[in-house]
N, C-alpha and C positions, 0 to 999 in steps of 0.2 A: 411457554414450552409448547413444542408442536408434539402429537401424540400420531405414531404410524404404527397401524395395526399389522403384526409378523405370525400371520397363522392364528394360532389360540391365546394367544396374549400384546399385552398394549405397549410397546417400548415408549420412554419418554425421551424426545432429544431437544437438547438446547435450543433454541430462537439463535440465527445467526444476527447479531449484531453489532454496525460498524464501533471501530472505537472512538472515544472519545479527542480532543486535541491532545496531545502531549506535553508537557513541560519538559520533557527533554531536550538538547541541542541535538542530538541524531538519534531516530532508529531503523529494528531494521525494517527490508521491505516488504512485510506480511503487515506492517503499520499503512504504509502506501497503499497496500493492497485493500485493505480493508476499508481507509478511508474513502475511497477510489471505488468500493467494490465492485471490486474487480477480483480474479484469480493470481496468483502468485506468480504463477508462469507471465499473466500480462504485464504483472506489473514489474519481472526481470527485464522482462523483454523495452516495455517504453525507458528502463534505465539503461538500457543498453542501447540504445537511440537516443538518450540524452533526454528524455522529456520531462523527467522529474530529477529536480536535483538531491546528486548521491555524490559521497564520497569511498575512496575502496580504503580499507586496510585490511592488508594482506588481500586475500581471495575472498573476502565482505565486503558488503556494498550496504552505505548505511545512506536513510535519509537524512538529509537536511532539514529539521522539520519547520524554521519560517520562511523558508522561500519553498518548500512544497504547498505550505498552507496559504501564503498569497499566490500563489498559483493557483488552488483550487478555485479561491475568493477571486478570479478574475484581476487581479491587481498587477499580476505580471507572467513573464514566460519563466520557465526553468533557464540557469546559464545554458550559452549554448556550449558544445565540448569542443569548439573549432573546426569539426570537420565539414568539407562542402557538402552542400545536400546532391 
């Protein structure tokens, strides 16, 4: 825990820390994000350029999480979405 001092007393706030792999097939992208750490908005933003692979349902955009994670591991790219660069 990190301790920041507010005046005359000592608040305690959690240690940010990334999460673990997942054993899920998708999640969402605050999981990318955080493996990534990175901020939320970054990591909308690199799905919505295609760089981590996501699938949407509905108006959600979920990870993929074994081709995110051999992505991270250097082992390949995210699909590409077709579009030209």
């Amino acid at each position: 825990m990190q301790y920041q001092l507010t005046s005359w007393k000592v608040v305690m706030r959690p240690k940010k820390v990334r999460p673990k792999r997942s054993t899920n097939p998708t999640e969402p992208i605050a999981y990318a994000a955080g493996r990534m750490g990175t901020g939320l908005n970054q990591a909308y933003a690199a799905a919505d350029r295609g760089e981590i692979p996501v699938i949407r349902v509905g108006k959600r955009k979920l990870v993929l999480v074994e081709p995110f994670e051999r992505m991270l591991a250097g082992e390949g790219r995210a699909p590409s979405t077709g579009k030209a660069a």
